[in-house]
C-alpha positions in Angstrom: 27.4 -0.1 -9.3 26.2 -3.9 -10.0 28.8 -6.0 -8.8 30.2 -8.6 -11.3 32.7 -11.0 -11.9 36.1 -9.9 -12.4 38.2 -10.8 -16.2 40.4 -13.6 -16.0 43.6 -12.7 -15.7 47.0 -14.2 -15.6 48.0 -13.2 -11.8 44.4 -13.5 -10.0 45.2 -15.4 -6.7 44.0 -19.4 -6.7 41.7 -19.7 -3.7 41.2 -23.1 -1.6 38.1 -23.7 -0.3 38.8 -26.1 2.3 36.2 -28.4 4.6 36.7 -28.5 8.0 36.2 -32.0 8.1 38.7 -32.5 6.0 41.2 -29.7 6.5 44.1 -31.5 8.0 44.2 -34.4 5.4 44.2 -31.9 2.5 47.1 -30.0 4.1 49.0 -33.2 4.3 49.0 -33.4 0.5 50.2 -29.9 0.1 53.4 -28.3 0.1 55.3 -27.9 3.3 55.6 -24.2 2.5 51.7 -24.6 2.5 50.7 -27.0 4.9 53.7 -24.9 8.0 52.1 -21.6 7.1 48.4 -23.1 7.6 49.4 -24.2 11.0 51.6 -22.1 12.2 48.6 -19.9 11.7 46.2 -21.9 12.7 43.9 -22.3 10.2 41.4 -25.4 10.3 38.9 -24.7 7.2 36.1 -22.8 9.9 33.3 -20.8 8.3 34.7 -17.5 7.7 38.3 -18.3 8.3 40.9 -17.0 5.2 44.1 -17.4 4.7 47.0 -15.3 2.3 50.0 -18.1 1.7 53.3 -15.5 1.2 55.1 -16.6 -2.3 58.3 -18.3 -1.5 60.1 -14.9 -3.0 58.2 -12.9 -1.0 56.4 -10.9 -3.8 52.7 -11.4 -3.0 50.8 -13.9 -1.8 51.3 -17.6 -3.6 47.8 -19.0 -2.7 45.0 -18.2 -0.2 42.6 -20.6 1.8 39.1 -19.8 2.8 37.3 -22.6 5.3 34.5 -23.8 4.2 33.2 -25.4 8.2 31.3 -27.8 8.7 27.7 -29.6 7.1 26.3 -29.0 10.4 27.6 -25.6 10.3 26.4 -25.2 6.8 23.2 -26.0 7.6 22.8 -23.0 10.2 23.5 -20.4 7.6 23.6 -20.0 3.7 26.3 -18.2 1.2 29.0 -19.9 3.6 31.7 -18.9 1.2 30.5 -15.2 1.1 31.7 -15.7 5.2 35.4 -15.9 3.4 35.2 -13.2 0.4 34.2 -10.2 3.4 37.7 -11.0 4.9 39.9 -11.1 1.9 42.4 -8.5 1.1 41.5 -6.5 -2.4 42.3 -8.7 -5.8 41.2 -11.0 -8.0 40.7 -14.6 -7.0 40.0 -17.9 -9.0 39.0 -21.2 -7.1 41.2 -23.9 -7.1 40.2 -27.3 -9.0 37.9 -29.5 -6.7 40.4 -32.5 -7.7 42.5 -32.6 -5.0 40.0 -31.3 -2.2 41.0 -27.8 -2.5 37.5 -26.9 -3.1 34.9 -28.5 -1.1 31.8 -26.5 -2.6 29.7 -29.2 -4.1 28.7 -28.7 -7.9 24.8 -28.0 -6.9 26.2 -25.1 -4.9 28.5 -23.3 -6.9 26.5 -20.9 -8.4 24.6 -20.3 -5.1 27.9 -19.5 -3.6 29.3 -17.4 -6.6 25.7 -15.5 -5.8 26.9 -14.9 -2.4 29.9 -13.3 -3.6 29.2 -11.2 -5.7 26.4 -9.9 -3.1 29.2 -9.2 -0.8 30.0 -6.3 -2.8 26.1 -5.1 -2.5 26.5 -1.7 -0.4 23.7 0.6 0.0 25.8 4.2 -0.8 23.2 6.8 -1.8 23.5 9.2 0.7 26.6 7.9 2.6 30.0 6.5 1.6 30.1 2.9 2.2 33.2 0.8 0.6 32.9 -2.6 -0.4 35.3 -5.3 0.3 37.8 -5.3 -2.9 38.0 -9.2 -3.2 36.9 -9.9 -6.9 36.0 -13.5 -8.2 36.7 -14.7 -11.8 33.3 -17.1 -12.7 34.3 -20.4 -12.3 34.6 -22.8 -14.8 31.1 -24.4 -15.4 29.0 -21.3 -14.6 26.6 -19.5 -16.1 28.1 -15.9 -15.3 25.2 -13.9 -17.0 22.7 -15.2 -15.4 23.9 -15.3 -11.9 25.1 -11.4 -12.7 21.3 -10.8 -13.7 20.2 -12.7 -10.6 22.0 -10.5 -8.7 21.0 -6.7 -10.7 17.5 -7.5 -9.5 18.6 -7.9 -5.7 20.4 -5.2 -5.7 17.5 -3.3 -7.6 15.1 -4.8 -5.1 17.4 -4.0 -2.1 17.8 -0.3 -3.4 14.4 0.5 -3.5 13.6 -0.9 -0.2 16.4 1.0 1.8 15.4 4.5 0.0 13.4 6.2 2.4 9.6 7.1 2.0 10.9 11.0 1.1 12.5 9.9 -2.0 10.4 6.6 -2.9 7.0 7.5 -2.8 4.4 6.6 -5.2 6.5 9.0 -7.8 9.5 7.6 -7.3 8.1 3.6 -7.3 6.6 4.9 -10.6 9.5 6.2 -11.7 11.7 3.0 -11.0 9.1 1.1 -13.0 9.2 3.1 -15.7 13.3 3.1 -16.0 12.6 -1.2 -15.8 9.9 -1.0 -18.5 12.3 1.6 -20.7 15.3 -1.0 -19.9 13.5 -4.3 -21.8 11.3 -2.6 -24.0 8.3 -3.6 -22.0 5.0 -1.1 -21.8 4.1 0.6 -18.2 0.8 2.7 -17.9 -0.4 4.4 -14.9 -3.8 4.9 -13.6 -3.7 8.0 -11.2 -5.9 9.2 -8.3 -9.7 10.7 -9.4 -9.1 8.2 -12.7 -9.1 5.1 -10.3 -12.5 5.3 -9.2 -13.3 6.2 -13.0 -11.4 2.7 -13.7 -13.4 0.9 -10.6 -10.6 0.8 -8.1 -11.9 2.3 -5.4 -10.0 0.6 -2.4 -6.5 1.5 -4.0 -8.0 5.4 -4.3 -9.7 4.8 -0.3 -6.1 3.7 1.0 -3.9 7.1 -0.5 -6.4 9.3 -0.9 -5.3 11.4 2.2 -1.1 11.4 1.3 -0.3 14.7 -0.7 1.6 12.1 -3.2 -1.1 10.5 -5.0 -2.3 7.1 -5.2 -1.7 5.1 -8.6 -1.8 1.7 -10.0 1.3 1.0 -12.3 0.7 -1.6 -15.0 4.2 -3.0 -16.6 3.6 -5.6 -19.3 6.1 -7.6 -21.0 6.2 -10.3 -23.9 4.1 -11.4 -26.4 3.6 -15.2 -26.3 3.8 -17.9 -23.6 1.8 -18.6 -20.6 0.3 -15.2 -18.7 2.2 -14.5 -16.0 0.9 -12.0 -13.5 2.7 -10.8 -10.6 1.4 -8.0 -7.5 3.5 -6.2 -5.5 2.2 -4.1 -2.7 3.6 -0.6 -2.9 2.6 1.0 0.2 5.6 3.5 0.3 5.0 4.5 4.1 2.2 3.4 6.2 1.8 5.3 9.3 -1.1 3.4 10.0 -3.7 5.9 8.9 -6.1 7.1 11.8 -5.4 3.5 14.0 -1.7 5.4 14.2 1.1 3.1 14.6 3.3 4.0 17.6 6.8 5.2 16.7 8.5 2.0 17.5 6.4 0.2 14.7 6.6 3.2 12.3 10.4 3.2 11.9 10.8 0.7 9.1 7.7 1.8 7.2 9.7 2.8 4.8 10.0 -0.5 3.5 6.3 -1.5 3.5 6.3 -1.6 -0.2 8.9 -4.2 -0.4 6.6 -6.2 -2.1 6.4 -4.4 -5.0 10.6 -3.9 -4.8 10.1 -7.8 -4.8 8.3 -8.1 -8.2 10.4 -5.8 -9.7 13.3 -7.5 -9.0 11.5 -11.3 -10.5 10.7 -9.4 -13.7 14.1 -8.0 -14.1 14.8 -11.8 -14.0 12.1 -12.9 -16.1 13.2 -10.2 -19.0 16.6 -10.7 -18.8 16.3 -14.2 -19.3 13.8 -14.0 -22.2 11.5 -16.5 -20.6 8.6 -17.0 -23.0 6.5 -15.2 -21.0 3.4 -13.1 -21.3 4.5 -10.9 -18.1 2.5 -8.4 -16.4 3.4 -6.6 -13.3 0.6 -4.8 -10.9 1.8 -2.1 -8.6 -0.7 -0.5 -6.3 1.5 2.5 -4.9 0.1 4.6 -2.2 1.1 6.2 1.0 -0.9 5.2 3.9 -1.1 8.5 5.5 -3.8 10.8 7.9 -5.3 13.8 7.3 -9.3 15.1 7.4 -10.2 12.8 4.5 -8.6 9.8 5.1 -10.5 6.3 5.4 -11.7 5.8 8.6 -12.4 2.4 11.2 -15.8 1.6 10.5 -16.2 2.8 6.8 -17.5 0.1 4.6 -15.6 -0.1 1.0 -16.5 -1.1 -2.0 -14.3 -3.3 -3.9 -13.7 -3.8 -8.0 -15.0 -7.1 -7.4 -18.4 -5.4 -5.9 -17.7 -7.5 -2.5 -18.2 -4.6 0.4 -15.6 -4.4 3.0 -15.8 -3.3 6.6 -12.6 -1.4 8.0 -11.7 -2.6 11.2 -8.5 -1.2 11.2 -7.1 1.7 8.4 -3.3 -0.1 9.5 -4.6 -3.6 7.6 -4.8 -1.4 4.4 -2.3 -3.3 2.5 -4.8 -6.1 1.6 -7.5 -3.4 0.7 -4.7 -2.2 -2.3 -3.5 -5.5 -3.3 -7.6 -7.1 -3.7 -8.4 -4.2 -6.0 -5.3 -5.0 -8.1 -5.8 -9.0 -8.2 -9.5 -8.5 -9.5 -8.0 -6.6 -12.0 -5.6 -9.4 -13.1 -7.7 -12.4 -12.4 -10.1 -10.6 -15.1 -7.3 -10.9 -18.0 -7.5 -15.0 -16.5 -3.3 -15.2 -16.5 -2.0 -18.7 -16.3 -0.6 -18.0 -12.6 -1.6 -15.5 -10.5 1.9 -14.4 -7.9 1.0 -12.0 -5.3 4.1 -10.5 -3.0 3.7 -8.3 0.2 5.0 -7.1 3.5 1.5 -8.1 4.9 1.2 -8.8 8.4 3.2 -8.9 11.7 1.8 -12.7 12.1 4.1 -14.0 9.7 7.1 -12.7 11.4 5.5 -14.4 15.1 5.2 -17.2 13.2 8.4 -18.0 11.4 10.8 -15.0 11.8 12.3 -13.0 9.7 14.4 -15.0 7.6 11.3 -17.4 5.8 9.5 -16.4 3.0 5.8 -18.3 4.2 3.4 -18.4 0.9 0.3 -19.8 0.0 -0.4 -21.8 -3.1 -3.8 -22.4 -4.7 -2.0 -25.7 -6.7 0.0 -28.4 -4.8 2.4 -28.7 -7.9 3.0 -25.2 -7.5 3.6 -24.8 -3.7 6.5 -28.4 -4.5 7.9 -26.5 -7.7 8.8 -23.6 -5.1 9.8 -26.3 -2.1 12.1 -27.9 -4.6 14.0 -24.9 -5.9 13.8 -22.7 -2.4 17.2 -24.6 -1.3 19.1 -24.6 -4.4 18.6 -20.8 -5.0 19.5 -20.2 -1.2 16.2 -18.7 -1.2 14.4 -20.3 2.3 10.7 -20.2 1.9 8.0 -22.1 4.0 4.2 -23.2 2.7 1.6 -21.7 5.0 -2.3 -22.9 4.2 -5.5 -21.6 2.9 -7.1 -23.0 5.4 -10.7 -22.8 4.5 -12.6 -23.4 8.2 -10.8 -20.0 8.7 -12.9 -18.3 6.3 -15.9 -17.4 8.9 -13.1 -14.9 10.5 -13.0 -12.7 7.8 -17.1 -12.3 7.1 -18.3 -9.5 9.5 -21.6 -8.5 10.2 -21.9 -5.8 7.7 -20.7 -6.4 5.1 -19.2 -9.3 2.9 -15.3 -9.4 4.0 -13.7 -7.9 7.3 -9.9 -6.2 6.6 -8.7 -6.8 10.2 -10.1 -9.7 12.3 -10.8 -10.0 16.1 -8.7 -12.0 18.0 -5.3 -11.8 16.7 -5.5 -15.9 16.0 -3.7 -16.8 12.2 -3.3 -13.2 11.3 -1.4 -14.1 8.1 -3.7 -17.0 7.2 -6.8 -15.1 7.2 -4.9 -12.2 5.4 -4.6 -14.8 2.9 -7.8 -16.1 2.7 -8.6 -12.6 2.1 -6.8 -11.9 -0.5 -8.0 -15.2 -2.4 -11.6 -13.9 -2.5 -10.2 -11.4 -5.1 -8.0 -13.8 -6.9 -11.3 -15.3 -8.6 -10.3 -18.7 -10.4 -6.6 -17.9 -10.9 -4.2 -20.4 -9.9 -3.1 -18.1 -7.2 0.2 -18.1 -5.1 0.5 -15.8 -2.5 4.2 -14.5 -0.1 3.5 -12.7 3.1 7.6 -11.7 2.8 9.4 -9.4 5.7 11.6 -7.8 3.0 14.1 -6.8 5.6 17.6 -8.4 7.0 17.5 -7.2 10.9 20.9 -7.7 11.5 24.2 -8.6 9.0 24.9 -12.0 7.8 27.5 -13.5 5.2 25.9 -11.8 2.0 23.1 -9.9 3.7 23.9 -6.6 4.9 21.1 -5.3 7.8 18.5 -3.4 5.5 16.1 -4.5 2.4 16.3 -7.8 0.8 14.6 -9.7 -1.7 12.6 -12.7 -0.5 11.1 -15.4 -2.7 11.7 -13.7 -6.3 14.5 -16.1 -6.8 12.7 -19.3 -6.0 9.5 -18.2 -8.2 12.1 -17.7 -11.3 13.9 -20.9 -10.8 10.7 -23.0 -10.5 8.9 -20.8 -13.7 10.2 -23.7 -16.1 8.0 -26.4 -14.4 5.2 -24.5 -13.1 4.2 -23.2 -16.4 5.3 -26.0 -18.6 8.9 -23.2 -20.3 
């Protein structure tokens, strides 16, 4: 179930949200009931610290506290009060009034924070039991409670489809789940399927799944009919083992998410229809399964692409880019007003800033500051990476015109990149080499699939294409 805000009601609990900073001179304003109980208990406002203040009668709690830390402290992590709403007993809270300093989250961050929340309650169940914590929130006054509940449907929609495994979310099943979207908004989604991908020219998608017994597809969602084109590309590689350059196990066991690009895109045009941005919307799925058997691609082949640009293969385990260049000629040829492509692409954007940044290219400097400027707001960290064009002798082999897997191991995800804009044409092109996975738990974050990105794209939408 989608979590959501809870009804107001007459005996929901009044929550403090207290600073640490400030913790002792806002208990000196309170009642001594209040104030004794805080420090008799020792509560000093630190990240993750709650508080249940017994009634005077006894029946329940009268109030609860939840510290809110630090700015240095909030600086090291994001949904700081989602820290507080994991600890809280089951019922139905309201925030206090910021008038008296019994709630230090800052206006800009409320709805952030109310996101964090309600993620909280996110728990992949499908084929175990998992409760959620009970603690409800009542929206507070001043926001928008629709559209941070639809914020939060296409996370959980994008987290669900990355945690499934590969036996139940194949190419069928990623087709499937676009479909249910399409059927959800009234939008249009047509598939082209195996032998009729090389009839419709898109050879590289049919190269990559050819050899998996579930067969290759491109899924085509569209969505709107006036505004600016909007294109977005997902990579759907459902598993990739690799193909015949095999990954070892240790590198195979969260393959499952390698199409959490595509879960990515989904998730933005669950935003972008829910909202009813005036948008032409189009949504590109290449869904395979990289997988071996006698016919699979092989190290060495040369491809042809849609675009006609031949491509040597270096590597069948850099087929990701070979999917994803077929789909953007595609979409460059309807000449959308942005061009968004989203993929778990390469190992060297991890190397290079972890797992918790989103880096991205952008064709447009407007573009790449729309996304800067909206990335912290939307708790949604993201990092611009260049097209850096002196790089572009790395990906022309002998051979043929483009090289899928470069010598050397320098700027993996930049040349991936570089790549990838040979097929993007003259699009105004924008391009997120995302991880798509939490490795371990954080406030809000469970450890498993996560969306990365899709929430900075919709918030900066407005100014990038003039809404």
């Amino acid at each position: 179930m989608t979590p959501v805000f809870a009804a107001p009601c007459d005996n929901a609990i009044v929550l403090y949200v207290i600073d640490q900073a400030s913790c002792e001179t806002w208990l000196q304003t309170q009642p001594d009931q209040v104030a004794g109980w805080a420090r008799a208990n020792g509560f000093k406002g630190a990240i993750g610290q709650v508080l249940l203040v017994p009634a005077s009668d006894g029946n329940g709690p009268a109030v609860a506290l939840a510290g809110y830390g630090s700015a240095a402290q909030r600086a090291r992590q994001r949904f700081t009060l989602a820290a507080a709403a994991e600890k809280l007993p089951e019922g139905i809270y309201t925030l206090a009034s910021g008038g008296d300093g019994g709630n230090a989250i800052p206006e800009t961050a409320l709805e952030q924070e109310c996101f964090g929340w309600l993620m909280t309650q996110y728990r992949f169940d499908r084929y175990k039991e998992a409760k959620a914590p009970g603690a409800a929130l009542v929206a507070p006054e001043g926001v928008d409670a629709k559209a941070v509940e639809s914020l939060v449907a296409a996370e959980c929609l994008t987290r669900d489809l990355i945690n499934t495994p590969a036996a139940d979310m194949g190419p069928d099943q990623l087709q499937a789940a676009a479909e249910d979207l399409a059927r959800e908004f009234g939008a249009t989604a047509q598939v082209t399927l195996d032998q009729d991908l090389l009839e419709q020219n898109l050879p590289m998608i049919h190269a990559v799944g050819r050899a998996a017994t579930a067969r290759p597809r491109l899924i085509d969602l569209r969505w709107g009919d006036n505004g600016p084109k909007l294109t977005l590309v997902g990579k759907g590689v459902c598993f990739d083992t690799g193909g015949l350059n095999l990954k070892p196990g240790s590198s195979m066991g969260l393959m499952k998410k390698d199409m959490g690009g595509s879960a990515t895109v989904l998730g933005l045009a669950r935003m972008i229809m829910a909202a009813g941005l005036p948008v032409q919307l189009r949504v590109l799925i290449p869904a395979v399964e990289n997988a071996v058997s006698g016919n699979a691609f092989r190290p060495g082949d040369v491809l042809t692409s849609r675009k006609g640009l031949t491509v040597e293969i270096n590597n069948t385990d850099a087929e990701g880019r070979l999917v994803l260049a077929d789909a953007l000629t595609l979409a460059d040829e309807d000449t959308p007003d942005l061009l968004i492509s989203m993929a778990t692409l390469t190992g060297a954007a991890r190397v290079a800033v972890g797992p918790d940044l989103a880096p991205f290219y952008a064709s447009a400097d407007a573009d790449a500051a729309a996304i800067t400027g909206t990335s912290g707001p939307m708790a949604d960290p993201v990092w611009r990476m260049p097209f850096h064009d002196p790089y572009e002798t790395m990906i022309e082999p002998g051979i043929a015109d483009l090289d899928n897997a470069p010598a050397g191991g320098f700027a993996g995800s930049i040349t991936a990149a570089l790549f990838l804009r040979r097929f993007a044409g003259n699009s105004r092109y924008m391009h997120f080499d995302i991880y798509g996975w939490t490795p371990s738990a954080a406030p809000a974050r469970p450890k498993g699939g996560v969306g990365q990105g899709a929430r900075a794209i919709f918030a900066a939408l407005p100014e990038m294409l003039n809404l």
